[in-house]
C-alpha positions in Angstrom: 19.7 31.2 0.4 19.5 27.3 0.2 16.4 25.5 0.3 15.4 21.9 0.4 12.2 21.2 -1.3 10.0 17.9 0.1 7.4 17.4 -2.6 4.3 14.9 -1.4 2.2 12.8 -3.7 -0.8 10.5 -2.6 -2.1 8.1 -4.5 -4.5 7.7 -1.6 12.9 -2.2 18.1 16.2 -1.4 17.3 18.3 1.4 15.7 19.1 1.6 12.2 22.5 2.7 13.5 24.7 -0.4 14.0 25.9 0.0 17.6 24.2 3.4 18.6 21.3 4.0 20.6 18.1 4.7 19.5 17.9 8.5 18.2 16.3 11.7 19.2 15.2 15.1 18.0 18.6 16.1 18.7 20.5 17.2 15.1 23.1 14.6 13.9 25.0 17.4 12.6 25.3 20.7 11.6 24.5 21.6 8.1 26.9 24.8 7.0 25.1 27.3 5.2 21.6 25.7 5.1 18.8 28.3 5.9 16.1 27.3 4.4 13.9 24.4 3.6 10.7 24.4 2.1 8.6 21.3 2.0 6.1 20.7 -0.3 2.9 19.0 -0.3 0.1 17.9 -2.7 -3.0 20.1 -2.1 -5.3 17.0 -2.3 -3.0 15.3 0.8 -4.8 14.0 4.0 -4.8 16.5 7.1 -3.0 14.2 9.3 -0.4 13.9 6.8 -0.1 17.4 6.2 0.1 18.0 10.4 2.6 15.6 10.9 5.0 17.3 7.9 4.1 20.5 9.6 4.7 19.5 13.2 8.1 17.4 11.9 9.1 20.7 10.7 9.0 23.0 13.1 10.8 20.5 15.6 13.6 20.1 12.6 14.3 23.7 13.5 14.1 23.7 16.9 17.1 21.1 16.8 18.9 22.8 13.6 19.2 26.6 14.5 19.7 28.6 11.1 17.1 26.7 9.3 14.1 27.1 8.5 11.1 24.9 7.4 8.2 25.9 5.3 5.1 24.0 4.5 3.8 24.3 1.0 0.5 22.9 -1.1 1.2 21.5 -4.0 -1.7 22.4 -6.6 -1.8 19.7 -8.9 -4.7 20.5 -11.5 -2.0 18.7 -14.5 -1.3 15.4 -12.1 1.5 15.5 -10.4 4.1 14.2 -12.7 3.1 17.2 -14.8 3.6 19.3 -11.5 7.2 18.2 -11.0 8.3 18.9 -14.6 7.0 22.5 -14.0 8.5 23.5 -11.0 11.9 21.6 -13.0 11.0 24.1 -16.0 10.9 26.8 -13.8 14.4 25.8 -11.8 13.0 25.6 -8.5 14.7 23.3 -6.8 13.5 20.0 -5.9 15.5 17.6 -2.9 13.0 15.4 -1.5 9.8 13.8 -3.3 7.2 12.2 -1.8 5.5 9.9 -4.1 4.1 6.9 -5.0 5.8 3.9 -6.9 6.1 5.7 -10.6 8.0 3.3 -12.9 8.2 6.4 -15.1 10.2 8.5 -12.9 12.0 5.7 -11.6 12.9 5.0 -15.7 14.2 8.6 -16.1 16.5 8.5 -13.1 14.4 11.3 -11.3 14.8 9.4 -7.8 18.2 9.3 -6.6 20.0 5.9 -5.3 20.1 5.8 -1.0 22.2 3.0 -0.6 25.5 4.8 -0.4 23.9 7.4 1.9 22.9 4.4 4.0 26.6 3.1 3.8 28.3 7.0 4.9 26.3 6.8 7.8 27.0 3.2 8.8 23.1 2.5 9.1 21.5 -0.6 7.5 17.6 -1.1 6.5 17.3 -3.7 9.0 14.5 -1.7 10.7 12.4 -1.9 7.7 10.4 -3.9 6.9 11.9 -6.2 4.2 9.5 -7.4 1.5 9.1 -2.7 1.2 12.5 -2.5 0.9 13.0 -5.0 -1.6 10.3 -3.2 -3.4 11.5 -0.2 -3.2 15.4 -1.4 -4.5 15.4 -1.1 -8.7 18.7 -2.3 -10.0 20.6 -2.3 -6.9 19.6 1.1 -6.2 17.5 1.5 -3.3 14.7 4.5 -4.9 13.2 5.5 -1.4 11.9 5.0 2.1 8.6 3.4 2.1 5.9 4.7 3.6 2.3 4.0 4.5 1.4 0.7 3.1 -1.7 -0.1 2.3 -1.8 -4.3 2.5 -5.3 -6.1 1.6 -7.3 -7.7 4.8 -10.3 -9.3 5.6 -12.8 -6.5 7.5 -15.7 -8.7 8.9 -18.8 -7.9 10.5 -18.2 -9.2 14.2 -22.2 -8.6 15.2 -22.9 -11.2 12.1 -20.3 -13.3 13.4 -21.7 -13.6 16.7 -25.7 -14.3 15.4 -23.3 -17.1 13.3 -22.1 -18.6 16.4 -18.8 -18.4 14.8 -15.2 -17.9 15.9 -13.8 -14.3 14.1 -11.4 -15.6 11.8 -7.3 -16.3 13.1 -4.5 -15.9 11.6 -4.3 -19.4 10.3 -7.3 -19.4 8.1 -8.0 -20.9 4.8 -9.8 -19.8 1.3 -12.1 -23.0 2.2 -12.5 -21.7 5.5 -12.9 -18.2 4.6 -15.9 -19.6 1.9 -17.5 -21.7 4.2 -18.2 -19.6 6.6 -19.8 -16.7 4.2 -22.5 -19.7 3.2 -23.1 -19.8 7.4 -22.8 -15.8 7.6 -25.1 -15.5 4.9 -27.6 -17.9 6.4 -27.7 -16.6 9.6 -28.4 -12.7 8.5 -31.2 -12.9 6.0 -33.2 -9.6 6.1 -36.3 -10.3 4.5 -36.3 -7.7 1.1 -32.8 -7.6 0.7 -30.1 -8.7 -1.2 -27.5 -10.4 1.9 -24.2 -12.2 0.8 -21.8 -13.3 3.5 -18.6 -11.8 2.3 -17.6 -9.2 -1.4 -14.4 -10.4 -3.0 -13.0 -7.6 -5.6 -12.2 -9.7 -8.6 -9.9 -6.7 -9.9 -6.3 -6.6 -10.9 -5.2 -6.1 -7.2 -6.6 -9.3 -6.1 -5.8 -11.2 -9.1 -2.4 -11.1 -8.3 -2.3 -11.3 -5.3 -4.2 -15.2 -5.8 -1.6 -15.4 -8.8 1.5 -14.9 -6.6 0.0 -17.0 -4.0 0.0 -19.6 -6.7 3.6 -19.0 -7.1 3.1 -17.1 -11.0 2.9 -13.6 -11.3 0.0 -12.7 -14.1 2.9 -10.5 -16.3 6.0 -11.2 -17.3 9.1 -9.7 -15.2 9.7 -6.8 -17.9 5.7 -5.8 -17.2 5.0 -5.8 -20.6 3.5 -9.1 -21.2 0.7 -10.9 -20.1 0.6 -13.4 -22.5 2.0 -17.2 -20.5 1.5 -15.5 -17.3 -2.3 -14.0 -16.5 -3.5 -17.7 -18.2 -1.1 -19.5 -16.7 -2.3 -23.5 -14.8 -1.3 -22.5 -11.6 -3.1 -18.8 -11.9 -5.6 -20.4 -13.8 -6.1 -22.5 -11.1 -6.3 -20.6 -8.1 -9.0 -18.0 -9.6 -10.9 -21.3 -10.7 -10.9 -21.8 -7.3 -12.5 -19.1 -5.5 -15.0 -18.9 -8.8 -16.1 -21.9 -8.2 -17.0 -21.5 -4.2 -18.4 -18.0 -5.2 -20.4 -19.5 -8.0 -22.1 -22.8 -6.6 -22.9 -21.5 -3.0 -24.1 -17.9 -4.0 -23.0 -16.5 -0.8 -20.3 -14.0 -2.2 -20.4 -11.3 -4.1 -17.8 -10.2 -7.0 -17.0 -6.5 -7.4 -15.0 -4.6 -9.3 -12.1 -3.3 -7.0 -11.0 -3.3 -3.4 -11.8 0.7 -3.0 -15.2 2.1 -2.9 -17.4 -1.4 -3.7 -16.6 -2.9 -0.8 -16.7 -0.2 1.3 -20.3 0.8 0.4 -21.3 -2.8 1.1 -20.2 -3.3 4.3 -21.1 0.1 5.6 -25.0 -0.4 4.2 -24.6 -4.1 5.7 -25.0 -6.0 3.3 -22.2 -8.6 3.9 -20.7 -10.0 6.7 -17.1 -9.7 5.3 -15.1 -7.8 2.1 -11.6 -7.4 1.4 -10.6 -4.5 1.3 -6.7 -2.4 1.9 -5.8 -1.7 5.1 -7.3 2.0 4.8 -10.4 0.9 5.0 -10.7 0.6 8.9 -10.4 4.2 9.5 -13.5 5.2 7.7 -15.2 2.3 9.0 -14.3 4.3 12.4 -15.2 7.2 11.5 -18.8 6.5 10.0 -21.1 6.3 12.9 -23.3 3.1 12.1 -20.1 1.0 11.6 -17.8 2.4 14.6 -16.7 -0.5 16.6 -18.6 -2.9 14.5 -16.0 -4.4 12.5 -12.5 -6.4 12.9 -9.6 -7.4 10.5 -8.4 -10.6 9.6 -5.3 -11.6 7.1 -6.0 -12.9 3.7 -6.4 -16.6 3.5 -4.0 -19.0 2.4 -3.9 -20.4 -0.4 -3.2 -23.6 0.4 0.1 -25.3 2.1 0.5 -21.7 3.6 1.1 -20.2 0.2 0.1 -16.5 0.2 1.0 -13.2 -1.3 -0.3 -9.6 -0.6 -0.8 -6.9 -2.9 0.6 -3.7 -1.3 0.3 -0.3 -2.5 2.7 1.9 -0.5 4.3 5.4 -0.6 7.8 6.6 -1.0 9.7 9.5 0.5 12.7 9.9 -2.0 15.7 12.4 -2.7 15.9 13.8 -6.4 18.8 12.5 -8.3 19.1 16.2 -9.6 19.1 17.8 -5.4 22.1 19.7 -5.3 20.9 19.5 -1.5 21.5 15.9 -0.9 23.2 16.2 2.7 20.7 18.4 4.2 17.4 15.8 2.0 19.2 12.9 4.0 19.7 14.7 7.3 15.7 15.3 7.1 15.6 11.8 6.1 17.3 10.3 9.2 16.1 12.8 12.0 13.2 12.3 10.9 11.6 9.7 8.8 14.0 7.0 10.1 14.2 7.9 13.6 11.8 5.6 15.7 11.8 8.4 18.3 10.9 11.0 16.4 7.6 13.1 16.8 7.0 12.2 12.9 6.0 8.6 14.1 3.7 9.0 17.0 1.6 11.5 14.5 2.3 9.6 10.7 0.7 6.5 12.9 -2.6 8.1 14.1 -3.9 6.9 10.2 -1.4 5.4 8.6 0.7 2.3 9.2 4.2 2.8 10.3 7.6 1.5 8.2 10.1 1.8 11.5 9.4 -1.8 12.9 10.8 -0.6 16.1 8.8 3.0 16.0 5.6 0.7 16.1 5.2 0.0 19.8 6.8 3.0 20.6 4.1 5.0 19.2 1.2 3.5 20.6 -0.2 2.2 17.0 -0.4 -1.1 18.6 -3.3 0.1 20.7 -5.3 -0.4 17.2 -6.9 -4.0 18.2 -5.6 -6.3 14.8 -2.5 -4.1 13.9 -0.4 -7.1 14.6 -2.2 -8.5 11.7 -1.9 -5.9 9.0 1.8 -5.9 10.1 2.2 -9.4 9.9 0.6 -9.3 6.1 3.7 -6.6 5.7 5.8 -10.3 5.4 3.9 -11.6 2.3 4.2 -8.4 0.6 4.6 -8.2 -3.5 4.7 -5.8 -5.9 1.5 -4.6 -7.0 1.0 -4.7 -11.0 1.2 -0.6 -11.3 3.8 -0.3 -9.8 5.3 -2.6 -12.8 3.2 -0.7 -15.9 1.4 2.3 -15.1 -0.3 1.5 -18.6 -2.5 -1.4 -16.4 -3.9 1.4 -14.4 -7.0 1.3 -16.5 -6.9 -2.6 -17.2 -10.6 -4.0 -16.1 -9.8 -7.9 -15.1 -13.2 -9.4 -15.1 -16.8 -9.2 -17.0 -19.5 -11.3 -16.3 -18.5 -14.3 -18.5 -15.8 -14.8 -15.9 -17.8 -14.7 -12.7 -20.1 -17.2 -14.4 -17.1 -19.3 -14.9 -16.9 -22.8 -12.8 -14.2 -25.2 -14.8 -10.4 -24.4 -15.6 -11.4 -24.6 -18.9 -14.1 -21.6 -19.2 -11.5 -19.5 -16.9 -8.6 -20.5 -19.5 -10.1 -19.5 -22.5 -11.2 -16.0 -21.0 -8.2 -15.7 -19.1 -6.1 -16.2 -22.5 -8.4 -14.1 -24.6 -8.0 -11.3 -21.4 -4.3 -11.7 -22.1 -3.5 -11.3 -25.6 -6.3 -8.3 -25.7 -4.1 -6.7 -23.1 -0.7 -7.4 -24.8 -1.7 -5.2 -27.5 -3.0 -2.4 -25.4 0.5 -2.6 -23.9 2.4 -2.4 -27.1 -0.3 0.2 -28.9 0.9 2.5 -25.8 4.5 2.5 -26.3 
């Protein structure tokens, strides 16, 4: 009995067919001898997620008589590397992994290369999004579909913007801008006894390069082993100097540590008008009662001279190199994953952003007031530094003698001493 194996890890308008119309649930072919597919999930994966695999599969049978489709949990006590190599150990087959960006794996060839399946068909990636694709393409070889990006906005209090007498942010807005008006969102929400700042900026990794590529200069070198020349480089040197020195002579910002859990805990106790945060963050905004409805999102500012670059974590739904199942992994690829009609899309894009550009407006995620923005951040998209070294996973950016800093030169010399200290991290861990 053949099997396909889908194996998920979380971290947390036209055709791709030249000249065909859009596609259906309808099989694209017949798969001989295929009976079975089992499709397996991490444990700690979110509900929806898990529904829409579960849903996608039952209406891949429906239109593939013969086969059939189980969902499975992936415990991952170990991590889920460690889970993989097991199930590998124990020759269990493996087609399709879902997983996030692991240079590891992508090193050891576990992730095998669509392009040519892409060719076969005739179908192009022209209804991806591009700046995810070219992410998701190592050494020619294009690693995966990607999936659920998670780009960095502005969420801002729009009750605090309206006691302001302020415009919500557009589209077109600066760091100055975006500065300013936390000194005027600040002022105008003072609660006597607390602590109020007009907006939280997460000074962590994440956001430093996202400023860094903004400036035009990554903060690592381009094998991601180096940090040395790059994280105390002028122009990145520069641009942090920047936002220090706004968040450090007005006192109406507040610096945290990343863009997860810090800002989310202080917009949802109200304590600033604004945070960045990834594009995640609106649903449990949503779901918590006191902040339903309270909150819209903007795009990151610009730089300046419209220079800006976005941070984005993403997903990736990818075939094993060793799959001896790689016609069926594909077929479950395009009838479903790729296919903008497909049930997949209307239920992936209940809490998670859509990769299909023309599945978008055909699954109603639209109706989400500011999609348009996280969608247009989609087109400044860059690699974030994980995704490059694994090993800066644990890398802290900033202490407090940085978020004192005002001048280039106090940011310089921490920013250099930063860099070497991590260079030798990075070569200790080799």
């Amino acid at each position: 009995m053949k099997k396909l194996i889908v194996t998920s890890a979380l971290v947390f308008a036209s055709s791709l067919t030249a000249g065909c119309s859009a596609w259906t649930d309808k099989p694209t072919s017949t798969v001989p001898g295929a009976e079975e597919i089992t499709l397996v999930t991490m444990d700690s994966n979110t509900k929806n997620r898990i529904s829409s695999f579960e849903k996608s599969a039952k209406l891949f049978e429906d239109a593939n008589p013969g086969v059939k489709v189980h969902v499975e949990k992936l415990a991952t006590p170990k991590g889920y590397r460690a889970a993989l190599l097991e199930m590998a150990k124990d020759n269990k087959p493996i087609d399709l992994i879902y997983a996030n960006h692991d240079t590891i794996q992508i090193e050891q060839n576990t992730f095998a290369d669509l392009v040519p399946m892409f060719k076969s068909d005739k179908m192009t990636t022209d209804d991806l999004y591009e700046k995810l694709v070219e992410m998701s393409t190592v050494k020619g070889k294009l690693i995966g579909i990607p999936l659920n990006p998670l780009p960095l906005a502005v969420f801002y209090n729009k009750e605090w913007f309206d006691k302001a007498g302020m415009p919500y942010p557009d589209k077109e807005w600066t760091w100055d801008q975006f500065f300013n008006q936390s000194i005027k969102l600040q002022a105008a929400n003072r609660v006597d006894g607390k602590e109020i700042f007009g907006s939280v900026v997460p000074l962590g990794l994440h956001m430093v390069e996202s400023l860094a590529r903004s400036s035009g200069q990554s903060i690592i070198a381009t094998d991601g082993n180096r940090l040395s020349g790059y994280l105390n480089s002028k122009p990145v040197v520069a641009a942090i100097t920047k936002l220090l020195f706004h968040m450090n002579t007005s006192k109406a910002s507040k610096a945290v540590s990343s863009i997860a859990a810090p800002v989310f805990n202080e917009l949802r106790a109200f304590n600033a008008g604004m945070g960045i945060g990834a594009a995640n963050m609106f649903y449990p905004l949503e779901a918590t009662s006191q902040t339903a409805g309270k909150f819209g999102f903007a795009p990151l500012p610009f730089l300046e001279k419209r220079a800006k670059a976005n941070a984005v974590y993403y997903n990736l739904l990818t075939i094993a190199e060793g799959s001896k199942q790689k016609e069926l992994a594909w077929k479950f690829m395009k009838d479903v994953i790729l296919n903008p009609d497909s049930q997949f899309q209307k239920d992936w894009g209940q809490q998670d952003m859509l990769t299909v550009k023309s599945a978008v407006p055909k699954s109603g995620q639209l109706s989400f007031k500011g999609m348009d923005v996280l969608i247009e951040e989609l087109n400044y998209a860059v690699m974030p530094l994980p995704y490059r070294n694994t090993l800066l996973n644990s890398i802290k950016v900033s202490d407090q003698s940085l978020l004192t800093a005002t001048t280039e030169a106090e940011v310089m010399a921490y920013l250099s001493s930063l860099a070497e200290e991590i260079d030798k991290h990075l070569i200790d861990k080799k």
